[in-house]
C-alpha positions as CSV (number, residue, x, y, z in Angstrom):
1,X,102.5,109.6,83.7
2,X,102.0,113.2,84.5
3,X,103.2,114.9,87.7
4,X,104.3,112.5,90.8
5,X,104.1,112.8,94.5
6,X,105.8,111.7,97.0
7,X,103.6,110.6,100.2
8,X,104.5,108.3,103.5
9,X,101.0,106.4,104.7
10,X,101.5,104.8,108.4
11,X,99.9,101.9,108.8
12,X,99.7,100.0,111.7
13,X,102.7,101.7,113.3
14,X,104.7,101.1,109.7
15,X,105.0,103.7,107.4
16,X,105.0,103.2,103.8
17,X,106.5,105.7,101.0
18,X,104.3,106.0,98.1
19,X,104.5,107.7,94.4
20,X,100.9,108.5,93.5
21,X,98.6,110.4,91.0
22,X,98.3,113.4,93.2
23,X,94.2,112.9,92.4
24,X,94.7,110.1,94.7
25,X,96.5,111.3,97.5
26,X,93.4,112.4,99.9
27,X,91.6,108.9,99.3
28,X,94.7,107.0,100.4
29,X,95.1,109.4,103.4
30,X,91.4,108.9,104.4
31,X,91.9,104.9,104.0
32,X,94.3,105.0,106.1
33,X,93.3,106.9,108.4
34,X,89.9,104.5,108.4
35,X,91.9,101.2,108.9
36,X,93.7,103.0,111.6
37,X,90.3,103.6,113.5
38,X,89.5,100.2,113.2
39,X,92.8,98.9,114.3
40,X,92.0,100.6,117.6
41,X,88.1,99.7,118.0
42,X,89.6,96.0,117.4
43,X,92.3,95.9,119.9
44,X,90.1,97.7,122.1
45,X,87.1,95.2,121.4
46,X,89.1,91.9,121.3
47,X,92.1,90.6,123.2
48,X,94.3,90.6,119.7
49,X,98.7,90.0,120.5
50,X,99.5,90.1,116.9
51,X,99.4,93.4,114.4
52,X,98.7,90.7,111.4
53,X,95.8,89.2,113.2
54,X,94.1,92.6,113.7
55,X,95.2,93.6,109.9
56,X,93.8,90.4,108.9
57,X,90.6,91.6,110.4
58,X,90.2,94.9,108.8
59,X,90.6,93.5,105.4
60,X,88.2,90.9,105.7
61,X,85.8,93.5,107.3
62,X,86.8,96.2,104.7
63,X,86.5,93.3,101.8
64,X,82.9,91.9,103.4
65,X,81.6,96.1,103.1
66,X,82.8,96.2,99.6
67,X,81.1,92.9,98.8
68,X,77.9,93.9,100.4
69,X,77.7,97.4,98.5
70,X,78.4,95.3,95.3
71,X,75.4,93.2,96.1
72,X,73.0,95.9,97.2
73,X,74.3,97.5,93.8
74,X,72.7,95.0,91.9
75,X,70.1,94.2,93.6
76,X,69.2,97.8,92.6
77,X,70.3,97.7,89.3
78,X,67.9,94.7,89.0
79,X,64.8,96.4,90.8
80,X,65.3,99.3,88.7
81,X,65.2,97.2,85.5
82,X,62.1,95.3,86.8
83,X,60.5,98.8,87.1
84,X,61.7,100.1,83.5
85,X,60.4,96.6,82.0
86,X,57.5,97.2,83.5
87,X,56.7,100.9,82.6
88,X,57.7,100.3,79.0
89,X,55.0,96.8,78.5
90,X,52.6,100.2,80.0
91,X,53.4,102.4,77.6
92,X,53.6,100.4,74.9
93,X,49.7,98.9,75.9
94,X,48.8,102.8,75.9
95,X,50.4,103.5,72.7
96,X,48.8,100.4,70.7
């Protein structure tokens, strides 16, 4: 492990000390600062008396996004691979 830092991430009014890979630090930050945004559009948008509830929300929101991308992912990976299959049977009928 190389050189440490030292950061504090707030999060839902608590704030957290870290010791990160400084390569990491403005991901966090910007994670953080993205769950915060939602905290706020969710208590806005819902009537929501517990911090957990909400929290509990963003992660499953978050966690749905990061499934979806995962599926669109391979959906294109797979499209992409139909294409390949296809322009190499092509080729191959050219070439014989």
């Amino acid at each position: 492990m190389g050189d440490q830092l030292k950061i504090k991430i707030s999060v839902a009014d608590r704030v957290y000390p870290l010791t990160i890979d400084p390569s990491r630090e403005e991901g966090l930050r910007k994670a953080a600062k993205n769950i915060e945004a939602m905290i706020k559009q969710l208590e806005s948008s819902y009537a929501v008396r517990d911090k957990q509830d909400v929290l509990a929300m963003c992660a499953l929101q978050f966690a749905a996004k990061s499934e979806q991308i995962n599926i669109d992912n391979n959906e294109d990976v797979a499209q992409a691979q139909e294409k390949l299959e296809l322009l190499n049977l092509l080729l191959s009928q050219q070439l014989s």
